[in-house]
C-alpha positions as CSV (number, residue, x, y, z in Angstrom):
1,X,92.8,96.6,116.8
2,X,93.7,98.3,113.5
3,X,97.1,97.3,112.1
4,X,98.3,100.3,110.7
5,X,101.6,99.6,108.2
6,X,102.2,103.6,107.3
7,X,100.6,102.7,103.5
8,X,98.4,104.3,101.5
9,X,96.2,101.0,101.7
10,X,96.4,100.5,105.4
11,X,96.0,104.5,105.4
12,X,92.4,104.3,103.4
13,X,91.0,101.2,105.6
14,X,91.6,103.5,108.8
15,X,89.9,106.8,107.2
16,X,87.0,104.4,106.1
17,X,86.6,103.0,109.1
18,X,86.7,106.0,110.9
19,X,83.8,107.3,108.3
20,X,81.7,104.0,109.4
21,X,81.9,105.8,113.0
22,X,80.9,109.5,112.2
23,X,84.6,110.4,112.2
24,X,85.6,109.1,115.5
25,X,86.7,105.7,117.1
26,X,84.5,104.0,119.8
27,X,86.8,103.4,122.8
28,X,87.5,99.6,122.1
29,X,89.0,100.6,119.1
30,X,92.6,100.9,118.7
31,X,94.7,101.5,115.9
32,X,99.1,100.4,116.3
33,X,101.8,100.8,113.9
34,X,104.8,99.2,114.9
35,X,108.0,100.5,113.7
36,X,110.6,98.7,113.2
37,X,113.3,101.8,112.7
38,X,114.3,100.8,109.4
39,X,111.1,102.8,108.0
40,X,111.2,105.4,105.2
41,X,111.1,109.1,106.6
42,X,108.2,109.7,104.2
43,X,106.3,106.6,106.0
44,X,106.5,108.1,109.6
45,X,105.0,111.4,108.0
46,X,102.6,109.8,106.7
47,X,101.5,108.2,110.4
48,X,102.1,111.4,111.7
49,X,100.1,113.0,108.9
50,X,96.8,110.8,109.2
51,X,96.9,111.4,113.2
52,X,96.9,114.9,112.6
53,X,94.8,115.7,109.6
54,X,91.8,112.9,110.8
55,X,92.4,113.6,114.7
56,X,92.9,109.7,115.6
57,X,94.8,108.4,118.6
58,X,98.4,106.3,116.8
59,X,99.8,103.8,119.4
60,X,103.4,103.8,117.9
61,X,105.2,100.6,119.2
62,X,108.5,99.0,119.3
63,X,110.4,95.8,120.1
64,X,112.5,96.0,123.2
65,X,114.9,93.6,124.9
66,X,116.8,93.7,127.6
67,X,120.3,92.0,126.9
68,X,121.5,91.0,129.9
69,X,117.9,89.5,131.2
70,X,116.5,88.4,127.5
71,X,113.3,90.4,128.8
72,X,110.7,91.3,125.9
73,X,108.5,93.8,125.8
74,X,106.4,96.4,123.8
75,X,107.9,100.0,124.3
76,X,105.1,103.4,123.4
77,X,106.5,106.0,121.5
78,X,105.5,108.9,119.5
79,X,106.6,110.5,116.1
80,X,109.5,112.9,117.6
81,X,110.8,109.4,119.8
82,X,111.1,106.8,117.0
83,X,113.5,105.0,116.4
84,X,115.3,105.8,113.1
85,X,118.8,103.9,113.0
86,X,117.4,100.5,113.1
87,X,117.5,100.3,117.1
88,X,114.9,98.0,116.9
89,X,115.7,96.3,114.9
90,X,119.3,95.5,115.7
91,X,117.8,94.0,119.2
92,X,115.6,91.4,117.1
93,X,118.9,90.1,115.6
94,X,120.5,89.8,118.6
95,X,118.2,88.4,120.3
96,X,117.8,85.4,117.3
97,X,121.5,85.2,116.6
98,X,121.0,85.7,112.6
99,X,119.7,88.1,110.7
100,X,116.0,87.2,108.8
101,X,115.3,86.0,105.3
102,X,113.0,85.7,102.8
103,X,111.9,82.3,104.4
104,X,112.7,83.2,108.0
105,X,110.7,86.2,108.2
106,X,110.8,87.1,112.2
107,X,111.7,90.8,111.5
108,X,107.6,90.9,110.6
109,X,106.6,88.6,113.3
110,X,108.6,90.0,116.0
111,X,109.0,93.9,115.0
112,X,105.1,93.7,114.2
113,X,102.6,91.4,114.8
114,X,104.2,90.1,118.0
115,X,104.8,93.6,119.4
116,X,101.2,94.7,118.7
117,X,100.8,91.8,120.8
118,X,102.8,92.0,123.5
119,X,101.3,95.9,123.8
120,X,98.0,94.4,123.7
121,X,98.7,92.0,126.8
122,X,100.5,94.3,129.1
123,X,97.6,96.9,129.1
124,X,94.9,94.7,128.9
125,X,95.8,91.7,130.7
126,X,96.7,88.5,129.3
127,X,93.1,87.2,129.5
128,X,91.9,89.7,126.8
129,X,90.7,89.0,123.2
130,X,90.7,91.0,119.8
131,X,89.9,91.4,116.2
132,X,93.1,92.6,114.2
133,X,92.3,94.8,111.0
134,X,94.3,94.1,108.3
135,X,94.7,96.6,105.4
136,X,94.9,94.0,102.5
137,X,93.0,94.6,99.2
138,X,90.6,92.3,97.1
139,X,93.7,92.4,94.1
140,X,96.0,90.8,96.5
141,X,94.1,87.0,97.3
142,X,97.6,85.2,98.0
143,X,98.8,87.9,100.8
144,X,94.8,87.8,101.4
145,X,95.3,84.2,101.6
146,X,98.7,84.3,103.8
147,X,97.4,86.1,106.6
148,X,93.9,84.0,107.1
149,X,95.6,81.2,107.2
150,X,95.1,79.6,110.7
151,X,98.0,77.8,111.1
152,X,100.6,81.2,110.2
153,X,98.9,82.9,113.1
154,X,99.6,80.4,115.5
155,X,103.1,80.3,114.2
156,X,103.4,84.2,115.0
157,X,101.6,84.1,118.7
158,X,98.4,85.0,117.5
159,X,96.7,82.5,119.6
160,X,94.1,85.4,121.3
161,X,93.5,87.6,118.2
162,X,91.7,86.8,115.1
163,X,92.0,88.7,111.7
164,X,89.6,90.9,109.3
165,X,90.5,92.2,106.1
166,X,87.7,94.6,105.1
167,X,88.9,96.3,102.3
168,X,89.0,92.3,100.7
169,X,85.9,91.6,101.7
170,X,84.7,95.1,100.0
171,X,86.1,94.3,96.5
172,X,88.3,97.6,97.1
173,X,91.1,97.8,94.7
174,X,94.9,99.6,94.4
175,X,92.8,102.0,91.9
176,X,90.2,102.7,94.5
177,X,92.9,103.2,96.7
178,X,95.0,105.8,94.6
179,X,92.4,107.6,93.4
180,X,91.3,108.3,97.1
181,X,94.4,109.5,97.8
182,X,94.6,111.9,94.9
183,X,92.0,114.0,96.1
184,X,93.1,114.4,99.8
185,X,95.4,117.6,100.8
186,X,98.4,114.9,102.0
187,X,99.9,111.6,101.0
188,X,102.6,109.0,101.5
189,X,105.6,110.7,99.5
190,X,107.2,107.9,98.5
191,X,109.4,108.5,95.2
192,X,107.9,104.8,94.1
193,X,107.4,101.2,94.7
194,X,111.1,100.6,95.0
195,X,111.0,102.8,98.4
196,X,108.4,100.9,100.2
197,X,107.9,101.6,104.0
198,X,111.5,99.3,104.9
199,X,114.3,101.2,103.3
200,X,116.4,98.4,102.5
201,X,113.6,95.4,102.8
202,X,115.5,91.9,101.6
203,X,112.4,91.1,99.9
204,X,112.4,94.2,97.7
205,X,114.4,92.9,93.9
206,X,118.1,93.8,93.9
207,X,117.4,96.1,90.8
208,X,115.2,98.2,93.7
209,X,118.1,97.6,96.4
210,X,120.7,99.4,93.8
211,X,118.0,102.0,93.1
212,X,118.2,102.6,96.8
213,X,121.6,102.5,96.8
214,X,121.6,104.8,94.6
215,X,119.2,107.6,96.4
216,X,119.8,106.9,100.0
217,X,123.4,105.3,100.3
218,X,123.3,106.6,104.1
219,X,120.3,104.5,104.9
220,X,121.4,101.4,102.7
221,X,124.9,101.5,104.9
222,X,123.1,100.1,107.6
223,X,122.0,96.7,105.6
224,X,125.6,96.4,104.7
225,X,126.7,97.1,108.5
226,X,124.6,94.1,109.7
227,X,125.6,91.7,107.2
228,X,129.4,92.7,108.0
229,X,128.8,92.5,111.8
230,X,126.8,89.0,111.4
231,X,129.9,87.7,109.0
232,X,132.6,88.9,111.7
233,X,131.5,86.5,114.2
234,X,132.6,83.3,111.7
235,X,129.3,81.4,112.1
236,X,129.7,77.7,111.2
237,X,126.5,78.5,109.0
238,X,127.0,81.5,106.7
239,X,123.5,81.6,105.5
240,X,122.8,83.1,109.0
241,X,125.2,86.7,108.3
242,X,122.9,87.2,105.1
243,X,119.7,88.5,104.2
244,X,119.6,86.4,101.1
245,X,122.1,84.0,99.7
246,X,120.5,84.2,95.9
247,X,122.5,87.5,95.5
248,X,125.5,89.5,96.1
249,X,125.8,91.5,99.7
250,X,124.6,94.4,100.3
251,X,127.5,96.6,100.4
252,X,128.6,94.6,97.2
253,X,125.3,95.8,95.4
254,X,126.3,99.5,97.1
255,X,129.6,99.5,95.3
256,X,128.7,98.1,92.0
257,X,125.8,100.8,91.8
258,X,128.0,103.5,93.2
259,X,130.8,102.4,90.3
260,X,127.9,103.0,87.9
261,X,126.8,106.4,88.9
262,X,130.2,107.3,88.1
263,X,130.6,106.1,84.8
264,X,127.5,107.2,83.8
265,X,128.1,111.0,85.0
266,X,131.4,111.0,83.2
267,X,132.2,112.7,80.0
268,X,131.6,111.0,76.7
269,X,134.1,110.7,73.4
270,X,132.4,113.7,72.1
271,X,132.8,115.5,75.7
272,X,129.3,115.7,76.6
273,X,127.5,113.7,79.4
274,X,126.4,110.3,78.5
275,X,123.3,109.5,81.4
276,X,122.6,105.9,80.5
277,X,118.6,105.1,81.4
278,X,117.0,102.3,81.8
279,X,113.5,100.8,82.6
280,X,114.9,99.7,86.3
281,X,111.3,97.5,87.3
282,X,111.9,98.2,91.0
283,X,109.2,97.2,93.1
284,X,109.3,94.8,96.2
């Protein structure tokens, strides 16, 4: 089972694996990308654009739950049926009654691995076993690292699956990578690293959250929603209505950077338009 993230990593493990098989998949191999409906419009193209241009099946999965019966499941959808407001999102966080950190990650376990899972199961019984393909390079050993660890895929239900990660094991690099990509007719059009596949991701820095902001303050609305909606409920512990305590909210972030764009678009003393830049190091 190839995990497929909607990167230009994961994207170049899946066309070299498909090159290791003459250009096509044997049947027992699938690829999944599970969306979590908080992904960049530029990431779902890219999917969409790798299924097309290669000709390879895409299972495109998301978290369901039923709210009155707490039911779980895996739902299949396509490009033109995914979610793209956070549906799936939203039912995660009600389902765990806070919203996810940088040390409670579930939004990755449950919107992703455990999905992929749960798909798995249902259409292949619970009795069935796989290998999951991991698009992780040999420049990133600590994520490399994370994901082998034994004990972190028990943690995330991944008692029936082991993990791979090829491109690792290959000695393939983010300059292999990117130079791939620059001689193929498509690619992930992402602005930059601040963008990432998750819009408003809580682990991106907050320099890339006002960049955001900034470019897309219809998409980063949403991250200020749920933190609004959490807070309205007067929790006992506040920690659980944020995404991070270390920083200000996100609509707070919204408003500071919106205040900014303002007074950097306005006239100078001499009457001509001061554009303040600055090297912003977004990245997440």
């Amino acid at each position: 089972m190839i995990s497929f993230s909607g990167g230009r990593t994961s994207g170049y493990m899946l066309w070299r694996i498909l090159q290791a098989h003459g250009g096509t998949l044997p049947d027992d191999v699938l690829v999944c990308f599970g969306n979590t409906g908080r992904e960049m419009p530029a990431t779902l193209r890219f999917v969409h654009d790798c299924q097309t241009h290669w000709g390879v099946p895409v299972h495109w999965l998301e978290y369901r739950r039923d709210a009155e019966t707490g039911r779980v499941w895996a739902e299949e959808v396509g490009f033109n049926s995914a979610s793209r407001n956070g549906e799936p999102f939203e039912m995660a966080i009600a389902a765990k009654q806070m919203l996810p950190n940088p040390v409670t990650r579930y939004c990755t376990v449950e919107l992703k691995i455990r999905t992929i899972r749960r798909w798995c199961v249902q259409h292949f019984g619970k009795r069935i076993t796989w290998q999951q393909i991991v698009g992780l390079r040999a420049d990133e050993p600590r994520r490399v690292e994370r994901i082998m660890d034994p004990a972190r895929q028990k943690k995330a239900g991944a008692e029936s699956r082991n993990v791979a990660v090829p491109l690792a094991a290959a000695g393939i690099t983010k300059a292999d990578v990117m130079d791939f990509w620059a001689a193929q007719p498509f690619d992930l059009g992402l602005k930059g690293a601040w963008e990432g596949n998750c819009d408003g991701c809580f682990l991106k820095r907050a320099a890339a959250i006002a960049r955001m902001s900034r470019d897309y303050p219809e998409r980063m609305a949403w991250w200020a929603k749920i933190e609004a909606e959490r807070a309205s409920l007067k929790t006992r512990n506040p920690r659980v209505a944020l995404f991070r305590m270390d920083r200000p909210r996100y609509a707070v972030i919204s408003a500071v950077e919106m205040a900014q764009s303002r007074m950097d678009l306005a006239p100078d003393d001499d009457g001509a338009d001061a554009f303040v830049t600055c090297d912003m190091g977004c990245g997440a």
